[in-house]
C-alpha positions in Angstrom: 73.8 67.8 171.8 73.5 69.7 168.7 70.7 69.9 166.1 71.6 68.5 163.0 71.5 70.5 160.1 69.2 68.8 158.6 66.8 69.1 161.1 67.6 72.9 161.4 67.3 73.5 157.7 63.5 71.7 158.0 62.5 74.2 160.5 64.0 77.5 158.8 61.9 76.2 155.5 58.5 75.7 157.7 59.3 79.4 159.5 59.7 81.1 156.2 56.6 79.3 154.7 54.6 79.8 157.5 55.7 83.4 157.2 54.2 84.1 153.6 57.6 83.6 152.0 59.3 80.9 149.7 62.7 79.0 150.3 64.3 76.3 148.7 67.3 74.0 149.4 69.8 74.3 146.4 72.6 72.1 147.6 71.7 69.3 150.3 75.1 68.5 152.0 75.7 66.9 155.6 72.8 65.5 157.1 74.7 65.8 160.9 76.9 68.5 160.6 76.9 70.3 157.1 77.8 73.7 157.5 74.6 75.8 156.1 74.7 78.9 153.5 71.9 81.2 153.2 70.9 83.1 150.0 68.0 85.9 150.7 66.9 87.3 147.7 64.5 90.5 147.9 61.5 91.3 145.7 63.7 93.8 143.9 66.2 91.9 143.0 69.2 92.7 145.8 70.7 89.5 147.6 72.7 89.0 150.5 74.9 85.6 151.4 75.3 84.5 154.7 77.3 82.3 156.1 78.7 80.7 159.4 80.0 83.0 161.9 83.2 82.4 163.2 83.8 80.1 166.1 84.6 83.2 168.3 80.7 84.6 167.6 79.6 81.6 169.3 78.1 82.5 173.2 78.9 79.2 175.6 76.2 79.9 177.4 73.9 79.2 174.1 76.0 76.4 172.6 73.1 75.2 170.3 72.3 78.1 168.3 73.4 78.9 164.9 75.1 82.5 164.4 75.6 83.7 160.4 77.4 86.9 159.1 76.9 88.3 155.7 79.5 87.1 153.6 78.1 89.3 150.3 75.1 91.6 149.0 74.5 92.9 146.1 72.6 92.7 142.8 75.4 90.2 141.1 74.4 86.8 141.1 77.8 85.4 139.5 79.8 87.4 142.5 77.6 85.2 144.9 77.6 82.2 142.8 81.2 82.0 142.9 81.2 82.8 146.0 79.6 79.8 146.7 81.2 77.6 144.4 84.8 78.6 146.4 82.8 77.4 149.3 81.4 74.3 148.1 85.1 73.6 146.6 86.6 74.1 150.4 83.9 72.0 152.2 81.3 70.3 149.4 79.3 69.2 152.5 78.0 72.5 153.0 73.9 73.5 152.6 72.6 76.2 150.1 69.3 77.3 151.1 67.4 80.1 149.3 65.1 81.8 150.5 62.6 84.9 150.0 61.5 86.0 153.2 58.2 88.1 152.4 57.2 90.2 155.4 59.4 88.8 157.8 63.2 90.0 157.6 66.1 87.7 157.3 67.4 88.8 161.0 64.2 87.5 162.5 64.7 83.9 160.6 68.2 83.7 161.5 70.9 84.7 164.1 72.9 87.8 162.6 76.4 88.4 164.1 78.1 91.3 163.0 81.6 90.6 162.1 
């Protein structure tokens, strides 16, 4: 079985909190199975957008963890925006959560696949 989303989301907030950092969910969607979008935004102003990794990231001996790949970095915050808006458009059940890590780095929060 699973954890939901919104479940997984709840933990990632209380990890990056307990971490010295800030996070915030932008778009609630799927309480069971929502697919979930990260936005990290650094102290000086770069960003990075991480999504889902694709199905073929995914290790069967560790069906219950959650694998992202960076979809988009940069400095733009309309290319990420719409980004997330073709996103939203495709599945509008997704999650947006932001977050500012602080000390800790995104890869340690999350599970980083390289695409």
């Amino acid at each position: 079985m699973r954890v939901t989303s919104d479940l997984w989301v709840s933990a990632l907030l209380r990890r990056i909190f307990s971490a010295g950092g800030f996070a915030a969910v932008v778009k609630r969607g799927a309480t069971e199975a929502g697919a979930v979008f990260v936005l990290a935004r650094g102290r000086l102003g770069e960003m990075a957008l991480y999504g889902p990794a694709p199905q073929t990231s995914y290790d069967s001996a560790r069906p219950d963890d959650r694998f992202f790949t960076l979809l988009a970095a940069g400095d733009d915050a309309a290319v990420l925006d719409a980004r997330l808006e073709r996103e939203k458009k495709f599945d509008p059940e997704i999650w947006v959560v932001e977050i500012e890590a602080g000390a800790i780095s995104v890869e340690e929060l999350i599970s980083v696949k390289m695409p």
